[in-house]
C-alpha positions as CSV (number, residue, x, y, z in Angstrom):
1,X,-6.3,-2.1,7.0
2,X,-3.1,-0.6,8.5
3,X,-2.9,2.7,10.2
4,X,0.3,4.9,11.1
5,X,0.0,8.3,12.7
6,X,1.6,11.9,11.3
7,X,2.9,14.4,13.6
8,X,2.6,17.3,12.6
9,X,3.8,19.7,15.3
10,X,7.4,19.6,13.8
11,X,6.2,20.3,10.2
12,X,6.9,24.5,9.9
13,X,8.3,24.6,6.3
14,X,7.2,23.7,3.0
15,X,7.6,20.2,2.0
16,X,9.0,19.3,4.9
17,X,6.2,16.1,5.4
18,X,7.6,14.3,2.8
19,X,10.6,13.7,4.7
20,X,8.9,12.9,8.1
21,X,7.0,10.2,5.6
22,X,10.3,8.9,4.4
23,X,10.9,7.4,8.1
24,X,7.1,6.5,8.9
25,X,6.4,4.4,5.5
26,X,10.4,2.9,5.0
27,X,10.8,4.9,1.7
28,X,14.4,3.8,-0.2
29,X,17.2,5.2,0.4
30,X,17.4,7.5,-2.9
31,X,13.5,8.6,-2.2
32,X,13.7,12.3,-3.8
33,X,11.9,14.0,-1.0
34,X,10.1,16.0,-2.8
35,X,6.1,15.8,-4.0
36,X,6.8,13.9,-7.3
37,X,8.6,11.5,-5.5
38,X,6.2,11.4,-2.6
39,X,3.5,10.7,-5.1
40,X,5.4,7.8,-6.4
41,X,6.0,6.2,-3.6
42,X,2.6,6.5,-1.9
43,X,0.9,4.9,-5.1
44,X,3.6,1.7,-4.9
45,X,2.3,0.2,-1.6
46,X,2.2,-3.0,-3.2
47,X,5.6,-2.8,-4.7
48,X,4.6,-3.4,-8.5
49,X,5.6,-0.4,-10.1
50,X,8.8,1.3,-8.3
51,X,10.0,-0.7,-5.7
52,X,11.0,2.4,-4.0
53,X,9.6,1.6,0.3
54,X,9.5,-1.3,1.7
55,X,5.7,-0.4,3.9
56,X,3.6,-3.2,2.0
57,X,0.2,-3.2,1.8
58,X,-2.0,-6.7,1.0
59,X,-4.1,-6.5,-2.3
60,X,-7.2,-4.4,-1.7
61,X,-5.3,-3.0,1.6
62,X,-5.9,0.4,2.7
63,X,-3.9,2.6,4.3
64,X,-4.8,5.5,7.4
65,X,-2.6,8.3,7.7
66,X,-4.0,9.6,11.2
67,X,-3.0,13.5,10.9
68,X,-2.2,14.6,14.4
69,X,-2.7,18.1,15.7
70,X,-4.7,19.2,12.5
71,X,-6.7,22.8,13.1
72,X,-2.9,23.7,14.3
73,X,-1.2,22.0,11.5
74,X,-4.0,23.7,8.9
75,X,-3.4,26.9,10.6
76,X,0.4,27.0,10.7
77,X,1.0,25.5,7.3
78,X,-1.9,25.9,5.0
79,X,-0.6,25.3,2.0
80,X,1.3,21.9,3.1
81,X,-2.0,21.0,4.9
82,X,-3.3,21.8,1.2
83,X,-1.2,19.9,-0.7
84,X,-1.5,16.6,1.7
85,X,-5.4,16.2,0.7
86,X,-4.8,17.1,-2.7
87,X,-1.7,14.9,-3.7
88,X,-3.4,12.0,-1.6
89,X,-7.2,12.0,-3.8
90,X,-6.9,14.6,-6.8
91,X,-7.0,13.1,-10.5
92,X,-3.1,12.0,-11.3
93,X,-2.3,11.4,-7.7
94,X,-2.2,8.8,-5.5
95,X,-5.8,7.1,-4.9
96,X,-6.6,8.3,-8.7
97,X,-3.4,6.4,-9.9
98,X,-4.3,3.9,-8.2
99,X,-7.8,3.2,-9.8
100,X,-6.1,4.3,-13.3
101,X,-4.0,1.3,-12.6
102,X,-6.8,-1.1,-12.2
103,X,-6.6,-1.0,-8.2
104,X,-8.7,1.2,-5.6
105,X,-7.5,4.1,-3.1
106,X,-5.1,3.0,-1.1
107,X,-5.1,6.1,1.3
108,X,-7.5,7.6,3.3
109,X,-7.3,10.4,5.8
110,X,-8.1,10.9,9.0
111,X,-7.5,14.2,10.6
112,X,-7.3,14.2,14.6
């Protein structure tokens, strides 16, 4: 299991996270920065399907995002605070690509 911790005093506009993600997970270069993209690059931890960061994770890995400051995050930016849980688990995101693809969730949660 591997862990990395989200700041998210600095996040105050939409979307913003995907970017701060970018330089916490080693996304590529020409990563879109947008929530498509973030998708796509959350569900290739193992690096079989895009090749697009270079964060690995072993097979049957998980990964922690530890969200920091999260009653103010949820407060300030409820929608992005939204969004984050549901592209993570929802059906056609990450963890339920993931199982689609014959794996398990790679991404769990935790909000401090």
């Amino acid at each position: 299991m591997k862990s990395v911790r989200l700041e998210t005093t600095e996040i105050a506009i939409a979307y913003p996270s995907t970017r701060h993600f970018k330089k916490l997970l080693r996304f590529s270069e020409w990563y879109g920065a947008n929530m498509e993209a973030w998708i796509d690059c959350m569900s290739d931890f193992d690096n079989t399907k895009y090749g697009i960061t270079e964060f690995k994770l072993n097979s049957a890995e998980t990964l922690i995002i530890e969200v920091l400051g999260t009653e103010s995050f949820a407060k300030r930016r409820p929608d992005v605070f939204t969004d984050l849980i549901a592209c993570t688990a929802s059906v056609k995101f990450v963890n339920q690509r993931c199982v689609g693809w014959g794996g398990t969730p790679v991404v769990n949660l935790a909000f401090l």
